[in-house]
Residue frames as qw, qx, qy, qz and C-alpha x, y, z in Angstrom:
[[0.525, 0.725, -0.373, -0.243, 43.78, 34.34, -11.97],
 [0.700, -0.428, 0.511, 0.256, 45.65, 31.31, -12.70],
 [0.269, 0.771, -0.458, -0.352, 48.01, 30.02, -15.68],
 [0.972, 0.109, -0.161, 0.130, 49.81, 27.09, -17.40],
 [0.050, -0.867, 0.485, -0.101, 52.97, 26.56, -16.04],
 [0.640, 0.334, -0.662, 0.202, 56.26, 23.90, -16.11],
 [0.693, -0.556, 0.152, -0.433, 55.91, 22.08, -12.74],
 [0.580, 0.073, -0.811, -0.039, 58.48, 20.14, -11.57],
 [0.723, -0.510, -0.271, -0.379, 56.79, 18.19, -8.69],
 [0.715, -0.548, 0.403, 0.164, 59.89, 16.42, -7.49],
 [0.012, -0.591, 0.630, 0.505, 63.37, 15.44, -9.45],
 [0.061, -0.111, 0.870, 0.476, 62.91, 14.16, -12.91],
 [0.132, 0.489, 0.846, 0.166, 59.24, 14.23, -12.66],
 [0.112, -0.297, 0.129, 0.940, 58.06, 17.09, -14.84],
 [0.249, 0.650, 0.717, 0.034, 54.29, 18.26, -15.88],
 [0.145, -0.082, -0.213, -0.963, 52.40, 21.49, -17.37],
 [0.177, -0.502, -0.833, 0.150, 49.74, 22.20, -15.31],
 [0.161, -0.787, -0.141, -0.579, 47.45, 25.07, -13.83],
 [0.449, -0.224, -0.489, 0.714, 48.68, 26.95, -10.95],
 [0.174, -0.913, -0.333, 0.158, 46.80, 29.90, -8.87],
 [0.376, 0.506, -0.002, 0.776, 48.58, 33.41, -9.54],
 [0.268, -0.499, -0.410, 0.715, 48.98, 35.88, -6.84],
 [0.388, 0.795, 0.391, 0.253, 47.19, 39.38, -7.95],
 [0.519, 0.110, -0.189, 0.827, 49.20, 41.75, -8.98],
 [0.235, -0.690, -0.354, 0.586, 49.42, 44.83, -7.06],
 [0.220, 0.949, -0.067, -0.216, 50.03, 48.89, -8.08],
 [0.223, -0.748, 0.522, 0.345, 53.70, 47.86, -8.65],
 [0.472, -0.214, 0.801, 0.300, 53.37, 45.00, -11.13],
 [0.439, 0.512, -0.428, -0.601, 52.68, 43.58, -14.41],
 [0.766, 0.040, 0.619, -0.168, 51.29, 40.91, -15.82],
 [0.292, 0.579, -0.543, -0.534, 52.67, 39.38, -18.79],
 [0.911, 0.232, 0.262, -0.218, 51.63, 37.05, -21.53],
 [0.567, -0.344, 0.705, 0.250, 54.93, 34.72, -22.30],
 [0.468, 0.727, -0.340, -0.371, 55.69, 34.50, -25.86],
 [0.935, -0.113, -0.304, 0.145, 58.68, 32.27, -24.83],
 [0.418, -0.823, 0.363, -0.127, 60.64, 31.34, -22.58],
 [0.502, 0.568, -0.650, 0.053, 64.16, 29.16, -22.59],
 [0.868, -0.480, 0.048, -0.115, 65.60, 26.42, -20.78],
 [0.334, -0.783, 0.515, -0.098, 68.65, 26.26, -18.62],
 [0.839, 0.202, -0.494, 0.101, 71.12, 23.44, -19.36],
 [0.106, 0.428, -0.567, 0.695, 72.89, 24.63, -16.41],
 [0.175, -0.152, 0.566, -0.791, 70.60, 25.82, -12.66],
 [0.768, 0.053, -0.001, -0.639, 67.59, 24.18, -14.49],
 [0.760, 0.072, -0.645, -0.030, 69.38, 20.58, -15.38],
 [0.236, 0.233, -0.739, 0.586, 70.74, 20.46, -11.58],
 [0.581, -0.009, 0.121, -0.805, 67.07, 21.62, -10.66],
 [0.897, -0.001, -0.200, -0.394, 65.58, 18.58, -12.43],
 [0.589, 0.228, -0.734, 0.250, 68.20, 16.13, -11.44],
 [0.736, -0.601, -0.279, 0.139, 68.05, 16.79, -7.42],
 [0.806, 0.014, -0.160, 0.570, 71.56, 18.03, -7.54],
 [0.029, 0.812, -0.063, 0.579, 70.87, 21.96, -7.11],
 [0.504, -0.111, -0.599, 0.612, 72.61, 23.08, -3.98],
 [0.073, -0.795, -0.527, 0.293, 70.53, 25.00, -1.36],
 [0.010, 0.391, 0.297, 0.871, 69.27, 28.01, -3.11],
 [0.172, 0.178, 0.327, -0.912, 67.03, 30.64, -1.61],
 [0.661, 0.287, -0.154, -0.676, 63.36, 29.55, -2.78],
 [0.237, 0.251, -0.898, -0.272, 64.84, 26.35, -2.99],
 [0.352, 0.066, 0.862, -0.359, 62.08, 23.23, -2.57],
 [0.162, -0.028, -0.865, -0.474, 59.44, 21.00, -4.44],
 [0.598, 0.640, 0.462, 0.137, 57.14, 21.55, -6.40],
 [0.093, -0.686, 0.101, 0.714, 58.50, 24.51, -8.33],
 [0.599, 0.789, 0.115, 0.074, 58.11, 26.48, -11.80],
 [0.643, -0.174, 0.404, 0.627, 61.55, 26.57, -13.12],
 [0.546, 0.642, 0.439, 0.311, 62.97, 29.49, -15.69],
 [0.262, -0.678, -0.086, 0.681, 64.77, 32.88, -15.53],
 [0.311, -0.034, 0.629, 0.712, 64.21, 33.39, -19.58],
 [0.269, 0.593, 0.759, -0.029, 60.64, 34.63, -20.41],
 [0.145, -0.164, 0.267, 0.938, 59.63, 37.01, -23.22],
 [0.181, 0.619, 0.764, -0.008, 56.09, 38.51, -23.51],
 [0.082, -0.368, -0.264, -0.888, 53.65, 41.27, -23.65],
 [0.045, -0.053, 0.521, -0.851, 52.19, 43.46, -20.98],
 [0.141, -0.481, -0.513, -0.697, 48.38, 43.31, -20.87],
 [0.461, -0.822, -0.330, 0.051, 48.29, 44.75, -17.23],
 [0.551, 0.235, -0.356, 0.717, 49.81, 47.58, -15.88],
 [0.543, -0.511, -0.511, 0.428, 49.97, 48.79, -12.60],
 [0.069, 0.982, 0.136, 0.113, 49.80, 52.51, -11.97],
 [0.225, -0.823, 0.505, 0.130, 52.96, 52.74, -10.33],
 [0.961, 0.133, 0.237, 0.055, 54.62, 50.01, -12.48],
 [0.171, -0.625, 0.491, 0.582, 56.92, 52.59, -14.63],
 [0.337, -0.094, 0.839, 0.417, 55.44, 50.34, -17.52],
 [0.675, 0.311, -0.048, -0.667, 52.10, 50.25, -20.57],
 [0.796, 0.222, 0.553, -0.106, 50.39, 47.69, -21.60],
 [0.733, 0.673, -0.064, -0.076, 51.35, 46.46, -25.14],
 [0.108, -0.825, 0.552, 0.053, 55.18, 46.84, -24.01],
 [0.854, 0.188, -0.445, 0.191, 57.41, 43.66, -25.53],
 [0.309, -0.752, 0.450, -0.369, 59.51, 42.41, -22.03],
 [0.605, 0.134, -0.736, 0.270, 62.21, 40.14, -21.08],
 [0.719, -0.506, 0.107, -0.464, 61.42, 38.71, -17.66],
 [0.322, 0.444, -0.793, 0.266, 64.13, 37.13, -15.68],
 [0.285, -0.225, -0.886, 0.287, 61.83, 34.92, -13.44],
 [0.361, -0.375, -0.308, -0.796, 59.19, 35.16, -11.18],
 [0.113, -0.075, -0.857, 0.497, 57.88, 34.42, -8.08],
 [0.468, -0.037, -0.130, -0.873, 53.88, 34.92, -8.65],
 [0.648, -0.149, -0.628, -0.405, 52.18, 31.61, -7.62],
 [0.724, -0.370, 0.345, -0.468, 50.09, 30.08, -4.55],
 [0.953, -0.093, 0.083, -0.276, 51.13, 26.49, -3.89],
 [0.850, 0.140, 0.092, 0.499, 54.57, 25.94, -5.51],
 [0.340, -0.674, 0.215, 0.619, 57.61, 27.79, -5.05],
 [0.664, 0.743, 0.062, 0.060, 58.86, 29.64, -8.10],
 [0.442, -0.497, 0.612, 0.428, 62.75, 29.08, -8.71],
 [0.231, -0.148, 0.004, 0.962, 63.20, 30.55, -10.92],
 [0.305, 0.550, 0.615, -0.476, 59.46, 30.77, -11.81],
 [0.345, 0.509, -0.132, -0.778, 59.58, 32.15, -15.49],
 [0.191, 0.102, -0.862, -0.459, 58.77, 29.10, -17.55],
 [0.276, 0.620, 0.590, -0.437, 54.71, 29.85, -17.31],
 [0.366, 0.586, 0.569, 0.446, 52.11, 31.41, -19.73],
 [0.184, -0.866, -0.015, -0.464, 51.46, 34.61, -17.59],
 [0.534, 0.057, -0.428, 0.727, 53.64, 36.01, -15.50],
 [0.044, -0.908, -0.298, -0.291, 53.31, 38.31, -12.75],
 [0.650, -0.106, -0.255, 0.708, 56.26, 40.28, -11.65],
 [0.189, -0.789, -0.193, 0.552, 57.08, 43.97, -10.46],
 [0.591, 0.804, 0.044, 0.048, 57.45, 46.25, -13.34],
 [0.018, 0.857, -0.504, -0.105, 61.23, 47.10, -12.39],
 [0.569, -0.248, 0.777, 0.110, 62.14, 43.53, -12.68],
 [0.782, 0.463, 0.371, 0.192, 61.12, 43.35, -16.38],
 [0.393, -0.384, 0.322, 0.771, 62.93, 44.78, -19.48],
 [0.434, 0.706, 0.190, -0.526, 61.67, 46.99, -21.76],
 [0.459, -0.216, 0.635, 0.582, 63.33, 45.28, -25.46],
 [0.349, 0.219, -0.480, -0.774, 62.52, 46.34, -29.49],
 [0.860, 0.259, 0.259, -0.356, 59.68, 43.96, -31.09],
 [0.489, 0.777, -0.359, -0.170, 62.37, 43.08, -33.21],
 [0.187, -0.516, 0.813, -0.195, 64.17, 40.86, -30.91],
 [0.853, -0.038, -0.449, -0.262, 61.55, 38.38, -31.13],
 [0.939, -0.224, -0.225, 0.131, 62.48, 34.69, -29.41],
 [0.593, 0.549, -0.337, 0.483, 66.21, 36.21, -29.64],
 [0.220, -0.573, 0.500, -0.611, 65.96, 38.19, -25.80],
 [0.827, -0.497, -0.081, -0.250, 65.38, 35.11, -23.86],
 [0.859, 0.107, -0.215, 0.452, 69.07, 35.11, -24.47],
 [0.047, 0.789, -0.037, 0.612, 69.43, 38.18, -22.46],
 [0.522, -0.792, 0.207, -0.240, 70.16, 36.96, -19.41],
 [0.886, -0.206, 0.238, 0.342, 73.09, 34.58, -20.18],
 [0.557, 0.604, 0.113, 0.558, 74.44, 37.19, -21.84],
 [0.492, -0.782, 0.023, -0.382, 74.03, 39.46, -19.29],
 [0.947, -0.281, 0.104, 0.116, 75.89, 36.60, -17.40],
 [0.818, 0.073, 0.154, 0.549, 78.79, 36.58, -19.44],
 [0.112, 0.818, 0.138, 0.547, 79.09, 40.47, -19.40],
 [0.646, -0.734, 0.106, -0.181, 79.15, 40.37, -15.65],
 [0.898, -0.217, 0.219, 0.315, 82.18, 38.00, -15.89],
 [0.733, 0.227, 0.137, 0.626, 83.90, 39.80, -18.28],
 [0.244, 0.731, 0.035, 0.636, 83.81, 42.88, -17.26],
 [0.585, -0.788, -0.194, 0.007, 84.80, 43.37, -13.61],
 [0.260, -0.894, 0.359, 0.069, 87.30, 45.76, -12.19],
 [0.233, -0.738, 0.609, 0.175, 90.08, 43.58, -12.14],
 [0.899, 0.279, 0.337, -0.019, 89.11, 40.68, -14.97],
 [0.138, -0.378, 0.731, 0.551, 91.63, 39.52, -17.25],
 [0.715, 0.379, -0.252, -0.531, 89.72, 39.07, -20.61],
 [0.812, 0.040, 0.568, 0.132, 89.73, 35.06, -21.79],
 [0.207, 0.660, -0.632, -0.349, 92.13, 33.87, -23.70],
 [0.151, -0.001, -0.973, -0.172, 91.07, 30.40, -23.14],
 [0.602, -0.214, 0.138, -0.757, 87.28, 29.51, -22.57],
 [0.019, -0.102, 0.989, 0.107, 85.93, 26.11, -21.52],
 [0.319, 0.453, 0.817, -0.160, 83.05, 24.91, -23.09],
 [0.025, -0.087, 0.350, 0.932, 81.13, 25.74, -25.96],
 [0.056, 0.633, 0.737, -0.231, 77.95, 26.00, -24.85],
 [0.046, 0.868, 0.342, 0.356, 75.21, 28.79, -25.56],
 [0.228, -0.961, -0.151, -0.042, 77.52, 30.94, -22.71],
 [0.730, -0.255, 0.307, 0.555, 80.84, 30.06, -23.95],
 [0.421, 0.508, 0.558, 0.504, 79.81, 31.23, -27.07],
 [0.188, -0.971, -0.082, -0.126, 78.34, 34.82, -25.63],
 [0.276, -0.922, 0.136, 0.234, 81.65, 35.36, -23.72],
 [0.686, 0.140, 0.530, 0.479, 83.73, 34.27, -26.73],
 [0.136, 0.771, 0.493, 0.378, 82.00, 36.99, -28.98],
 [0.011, -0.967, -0.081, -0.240, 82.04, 39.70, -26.34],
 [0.709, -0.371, 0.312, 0.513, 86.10, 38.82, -25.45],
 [0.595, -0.018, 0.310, 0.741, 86.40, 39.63, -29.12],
 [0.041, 0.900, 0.177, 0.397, 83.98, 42.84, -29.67],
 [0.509, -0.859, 0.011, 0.057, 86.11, 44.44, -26.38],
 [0.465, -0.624, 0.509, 0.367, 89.92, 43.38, -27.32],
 [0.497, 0.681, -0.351, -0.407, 89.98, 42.12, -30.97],
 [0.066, 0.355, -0.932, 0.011, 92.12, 38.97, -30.05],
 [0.809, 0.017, -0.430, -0.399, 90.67, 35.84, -30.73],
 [0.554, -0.424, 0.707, -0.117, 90.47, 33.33, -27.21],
 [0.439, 0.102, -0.867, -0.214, 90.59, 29.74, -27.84],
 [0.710, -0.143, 0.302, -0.620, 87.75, 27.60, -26.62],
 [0.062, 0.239, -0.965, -0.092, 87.90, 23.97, -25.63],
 [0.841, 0.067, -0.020, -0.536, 85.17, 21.83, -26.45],
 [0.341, -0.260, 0.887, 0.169, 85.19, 18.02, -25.63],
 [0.657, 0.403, 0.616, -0.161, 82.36, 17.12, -27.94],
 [0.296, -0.131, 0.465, 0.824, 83.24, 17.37, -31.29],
 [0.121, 0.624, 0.677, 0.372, 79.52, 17.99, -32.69],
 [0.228, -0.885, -0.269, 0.305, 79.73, 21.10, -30.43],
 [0.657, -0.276, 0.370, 0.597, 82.60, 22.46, -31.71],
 [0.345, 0.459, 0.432, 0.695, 81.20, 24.28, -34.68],
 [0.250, -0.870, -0.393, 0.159, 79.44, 27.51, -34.76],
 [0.471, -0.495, -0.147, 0.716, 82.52, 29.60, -34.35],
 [0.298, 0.858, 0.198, 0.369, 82.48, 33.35, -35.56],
 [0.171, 0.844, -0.339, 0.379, 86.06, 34.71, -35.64],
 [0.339, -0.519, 0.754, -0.219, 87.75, 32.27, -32.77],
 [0.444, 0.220, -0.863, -0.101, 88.93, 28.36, -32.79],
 [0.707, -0.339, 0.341, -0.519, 87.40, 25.77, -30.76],
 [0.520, 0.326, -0.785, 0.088, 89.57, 22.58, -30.38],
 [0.892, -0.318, -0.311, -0.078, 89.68, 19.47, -28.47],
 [0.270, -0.921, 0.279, -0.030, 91.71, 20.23, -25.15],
 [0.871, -0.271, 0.356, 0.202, 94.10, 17.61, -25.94],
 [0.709, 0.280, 0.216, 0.610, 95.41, 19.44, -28.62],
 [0.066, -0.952, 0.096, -0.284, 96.33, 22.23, -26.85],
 [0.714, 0.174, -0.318, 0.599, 99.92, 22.70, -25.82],
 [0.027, 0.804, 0.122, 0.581, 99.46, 25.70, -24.48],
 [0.521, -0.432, -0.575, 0.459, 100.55, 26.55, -20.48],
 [0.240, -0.281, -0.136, 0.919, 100.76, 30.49, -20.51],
 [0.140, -0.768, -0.520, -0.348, 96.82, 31.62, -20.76],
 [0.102, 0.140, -0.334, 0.926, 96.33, 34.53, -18.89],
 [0.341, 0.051, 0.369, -0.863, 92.81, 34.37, -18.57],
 [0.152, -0.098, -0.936, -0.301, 90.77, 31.08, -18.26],
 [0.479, -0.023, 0.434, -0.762, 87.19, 30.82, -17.81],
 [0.125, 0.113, 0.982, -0.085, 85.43, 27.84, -16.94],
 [0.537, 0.051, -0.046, -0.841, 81.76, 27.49, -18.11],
 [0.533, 0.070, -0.736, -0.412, 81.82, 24.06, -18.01],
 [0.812, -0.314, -0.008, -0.492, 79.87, 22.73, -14.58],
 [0.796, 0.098, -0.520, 0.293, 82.90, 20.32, -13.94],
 [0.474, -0.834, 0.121, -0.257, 83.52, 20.84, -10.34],
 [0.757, -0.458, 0.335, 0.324, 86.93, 18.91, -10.68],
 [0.781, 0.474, 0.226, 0.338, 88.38, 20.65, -13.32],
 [0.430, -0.896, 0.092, 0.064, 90.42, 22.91, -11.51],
 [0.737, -0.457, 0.442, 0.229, 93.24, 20.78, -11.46],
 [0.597, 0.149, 0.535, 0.578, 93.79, 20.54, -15.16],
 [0.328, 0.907, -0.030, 0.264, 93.58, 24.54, -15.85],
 [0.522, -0.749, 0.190, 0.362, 96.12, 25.46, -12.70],
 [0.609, -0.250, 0.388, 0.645, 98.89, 24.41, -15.40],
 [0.394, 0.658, 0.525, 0.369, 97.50, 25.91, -18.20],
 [0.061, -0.978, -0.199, -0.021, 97.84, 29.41, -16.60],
 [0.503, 0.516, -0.284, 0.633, 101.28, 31.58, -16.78],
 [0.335, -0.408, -0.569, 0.631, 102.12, 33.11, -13.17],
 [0.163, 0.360, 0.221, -0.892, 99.73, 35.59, -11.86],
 [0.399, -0.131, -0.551, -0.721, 96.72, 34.38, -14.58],
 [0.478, 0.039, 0.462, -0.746, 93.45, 34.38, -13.15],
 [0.021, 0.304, 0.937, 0.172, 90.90, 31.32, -13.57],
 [0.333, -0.117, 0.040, -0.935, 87.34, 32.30, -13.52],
 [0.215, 0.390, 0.881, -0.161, 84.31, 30.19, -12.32],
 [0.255, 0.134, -0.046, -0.957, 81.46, 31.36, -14.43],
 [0.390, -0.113, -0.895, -0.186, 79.66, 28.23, -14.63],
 [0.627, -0.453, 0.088, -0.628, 77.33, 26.88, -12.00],
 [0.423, 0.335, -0.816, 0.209, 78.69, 24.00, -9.94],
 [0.798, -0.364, -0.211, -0.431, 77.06, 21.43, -7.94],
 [0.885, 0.002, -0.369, 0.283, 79.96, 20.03, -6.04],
 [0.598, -0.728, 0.083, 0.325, 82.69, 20.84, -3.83],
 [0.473, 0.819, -0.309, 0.105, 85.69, 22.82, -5.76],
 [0.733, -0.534, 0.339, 0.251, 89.04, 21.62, -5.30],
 [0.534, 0.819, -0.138, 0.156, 92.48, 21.87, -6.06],
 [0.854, 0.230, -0.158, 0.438, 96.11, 20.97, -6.08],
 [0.181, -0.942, 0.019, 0.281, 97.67, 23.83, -4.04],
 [0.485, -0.573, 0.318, 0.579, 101.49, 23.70, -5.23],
 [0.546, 0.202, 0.534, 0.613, 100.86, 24.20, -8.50],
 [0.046, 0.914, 0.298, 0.273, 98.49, 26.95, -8.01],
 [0.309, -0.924, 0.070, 0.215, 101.08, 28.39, -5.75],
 [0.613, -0.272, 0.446, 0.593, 103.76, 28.49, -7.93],
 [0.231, 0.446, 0.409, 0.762, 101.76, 30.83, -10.65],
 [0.032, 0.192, 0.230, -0.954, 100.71, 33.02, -7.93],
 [0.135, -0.269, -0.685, -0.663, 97.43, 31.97, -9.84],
 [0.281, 0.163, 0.591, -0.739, 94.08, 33.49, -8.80],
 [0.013, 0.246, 0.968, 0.039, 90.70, 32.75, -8.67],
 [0.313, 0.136, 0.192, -0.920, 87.48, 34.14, -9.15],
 [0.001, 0.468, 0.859, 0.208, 83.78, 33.49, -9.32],
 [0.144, -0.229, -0.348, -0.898, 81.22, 35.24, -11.02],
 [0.219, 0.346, 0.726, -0.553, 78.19, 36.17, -9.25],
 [0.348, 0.645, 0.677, 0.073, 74.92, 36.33, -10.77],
 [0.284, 0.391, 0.379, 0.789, 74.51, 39.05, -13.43],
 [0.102, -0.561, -0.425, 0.703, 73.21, 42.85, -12.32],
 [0.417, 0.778, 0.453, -0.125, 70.55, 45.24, -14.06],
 [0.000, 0.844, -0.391, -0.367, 73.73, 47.49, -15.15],
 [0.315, -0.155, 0.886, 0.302, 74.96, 44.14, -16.92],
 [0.454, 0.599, 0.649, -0.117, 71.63, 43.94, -18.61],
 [0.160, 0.915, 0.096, -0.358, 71.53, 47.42, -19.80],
 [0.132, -0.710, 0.519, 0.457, 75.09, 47.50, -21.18],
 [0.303, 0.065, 0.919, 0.242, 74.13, 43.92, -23.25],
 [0.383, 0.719, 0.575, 0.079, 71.36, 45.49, -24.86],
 [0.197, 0.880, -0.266, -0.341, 73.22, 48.82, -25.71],
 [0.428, -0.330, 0.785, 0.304, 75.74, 46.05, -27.26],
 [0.454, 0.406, 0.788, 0.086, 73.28, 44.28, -29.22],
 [0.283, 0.900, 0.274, -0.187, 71.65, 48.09, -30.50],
 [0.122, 0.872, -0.255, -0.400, 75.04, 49.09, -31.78],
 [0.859, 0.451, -0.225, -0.089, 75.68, 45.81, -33.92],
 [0.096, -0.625, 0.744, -0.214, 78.88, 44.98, -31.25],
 [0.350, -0.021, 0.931, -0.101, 76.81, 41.46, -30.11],
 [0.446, 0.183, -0.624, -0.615, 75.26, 39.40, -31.98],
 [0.445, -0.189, 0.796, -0.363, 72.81, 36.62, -30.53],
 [0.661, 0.443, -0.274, -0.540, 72.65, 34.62, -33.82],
 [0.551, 0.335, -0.758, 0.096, 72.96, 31.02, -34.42],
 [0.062, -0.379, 0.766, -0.516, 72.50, 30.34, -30.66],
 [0.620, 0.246, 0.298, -0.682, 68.79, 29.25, -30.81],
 [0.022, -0.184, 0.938, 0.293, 68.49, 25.43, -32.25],
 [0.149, -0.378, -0.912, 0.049, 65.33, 23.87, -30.60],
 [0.491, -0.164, -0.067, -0.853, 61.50, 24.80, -30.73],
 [0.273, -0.277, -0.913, -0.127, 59.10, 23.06, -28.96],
 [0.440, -0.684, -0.339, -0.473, 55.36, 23.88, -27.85],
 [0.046, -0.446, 0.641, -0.623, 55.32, 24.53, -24.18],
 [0.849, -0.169, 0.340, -0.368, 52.59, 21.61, -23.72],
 [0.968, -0.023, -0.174, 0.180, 55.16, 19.13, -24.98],
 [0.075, -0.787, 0.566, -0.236, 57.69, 20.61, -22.46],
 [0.746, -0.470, 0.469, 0.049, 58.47, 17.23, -20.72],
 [0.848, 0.469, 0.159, 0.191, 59.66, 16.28, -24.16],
 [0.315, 0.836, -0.255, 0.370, 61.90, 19.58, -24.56],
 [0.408, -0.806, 0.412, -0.120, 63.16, 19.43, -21.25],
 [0.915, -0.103, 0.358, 0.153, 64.60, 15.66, -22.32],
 [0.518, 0.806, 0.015, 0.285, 66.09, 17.39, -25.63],
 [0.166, 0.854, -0.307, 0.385, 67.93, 20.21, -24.23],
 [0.461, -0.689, 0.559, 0.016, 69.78, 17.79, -21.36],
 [0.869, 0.006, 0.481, 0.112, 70.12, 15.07, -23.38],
 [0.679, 0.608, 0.379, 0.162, 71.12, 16.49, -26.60],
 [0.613, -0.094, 0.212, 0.755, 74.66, 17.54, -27.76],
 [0.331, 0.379, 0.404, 0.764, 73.43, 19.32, -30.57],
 [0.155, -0.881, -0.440, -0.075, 70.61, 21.43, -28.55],
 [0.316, 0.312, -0.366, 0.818, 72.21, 24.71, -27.49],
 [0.295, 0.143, 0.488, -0.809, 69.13, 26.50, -26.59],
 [0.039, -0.501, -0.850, -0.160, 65.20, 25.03, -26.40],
 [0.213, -0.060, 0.148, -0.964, 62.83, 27.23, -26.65],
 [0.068, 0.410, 0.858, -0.304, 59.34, 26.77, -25.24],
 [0.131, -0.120, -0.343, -0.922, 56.55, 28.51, -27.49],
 [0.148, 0.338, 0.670, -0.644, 53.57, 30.00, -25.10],
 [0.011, 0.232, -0.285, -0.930, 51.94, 31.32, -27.67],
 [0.435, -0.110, -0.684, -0.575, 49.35, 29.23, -28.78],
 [0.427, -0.369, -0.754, 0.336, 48.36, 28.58, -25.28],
 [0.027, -0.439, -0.186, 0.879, 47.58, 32.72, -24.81]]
């Protein structure tokens, strides 16, 4: 069995080709991609060169952790039926090329517990289910201070913006340096950090990939307010110590999102708390991916690209 799939070969050089599929066993499923999204984040750092060693990491590879299809195999012991609509957070199903994150393909073949079972109703909307997820995972741990400031209004600023104010009612503030980015908001401000005065946030999270931007929240934070890393970051972190040690200020970084983070974002979504409108800009076929993939890094306005398999199944 093989498939189309995004290939990059090496950085920056990026095809849709056929690739051999492993077969699935009793435990998996095989799904036909609908679509699937692309990372501005683990997937731009991916095509650049700039990803830091990752597990799976190396070249060639199918790139993606976003894919939304329909079963038309199921394994006896899968837990799943054919016909089922399913978000698919990657994949690791091919002979020849490593799959990191492996879901930006036509067919997929993963273990049935690694998909999600979502309404038909969701349509394109659940490939936003794992950066939600994401931003669930960050805001909700044991000892998180909710954001009061976010940075960046990206597609996962925006998610933990939203579920800051379904959980506490208060409206953070969210810097954005582009100003074309800036719109969009529903129920919070988004301003250019220079016109913030502000020094006594209690909870800041970072989403913006700026591995020197430490230094210019520390002040921003009253004593004892907690930064978050929820971003992905290709550098070395640093930081000023005496200022952080004078707010007693802590740190934290968000680890990758867990199936209990999933679950709780889709019981969100079913009781009309999130919302994952508006977030979804860009269509493009998935045979003119080398195009999209230029789009969604290059392009302010892109939040999320979406890659439509559909006509290729």
């Amino acid at each position: 069995m093989n498939t189309l799939a995004v290939i990059l070969e090496k950085p920056e050089q990026l095809v849709v080709s056929d690739v051999d599929l492993l077969p699935p066993g009793n435990q998996d499923v095989v799904v036909d991609v609908h679509w699937s999204g692309i990372s501005t984040g683990t997937e731009r750092l991916l095509w650049s060169g700039k990803m830091p060693p990752f597990p799976g990491m190396g070249y060639p590879l199918v790139p993606g952790y976003e894919a939304v299809g329909e079963i038309v195999e199921a394994g006896p012991q899968s837990g799943r039926s054919v016909g089922q609509q399913v978000f698919v957070p990657g994949a690791r199903c091919y002979r020849m090329v490593n799959g990191l994150f492996g879901g930006a393909a036509a067919r997929l073949v993963a273990p049935g517990h690694r998909t999600t079972v979502i309404h038909d109703s969701m349509g394109e909307e659940a490939v936003l289910l794992a950066l939600a997820a994401t931003a669930y995972h960050a805001i909700s741990h044991e000892f998180a201070q909710l954001p009061d400031l976010i940075i960046g209004h990206g597609v996962l600023g925006r998610l933990l913006a939203r579920l800051a104010l379904a959980m506490d009612e208060r409206p953070p503030v969210v810097w954005e340096t582009d100003a074309r980015r800036r719109q969009g908001a529903q129920g919070y401000s988004v301003i250019a950090p220079q016109a913030d005065e502000r020094r006594d946030y209690t909870g800041i999270y970072d989403v913006s990939g700026d591995s020197g931007i430490l230094d210019t929240l520390v002040p921003r934070l009253k004593p004892g307010g907690e930064i978050v890393l929820a971003g992905f970051y290709s550098g070395p972190m640093q930081f000023q110590f005496a200022p952080a040690f004078m707010r007693e200020a802590r740190m934290r970084i968000a680890a990758e999102w867990k199936p209990e983070d999933l679950a709780a974002v889709l019981d969100l979504i079913e009781e009309g708390v999130l919302c994952l409108d508006g977030l979804i800009t860009h269509h493009h076929k998935a045979a003119q991916a080398a195009s999209a993939y230029s789009t969604a890094f290059n392009d302010p306005e892109c939040l999320k690209m979406i890659l439509d398999w559909r006509e290729i199944n």
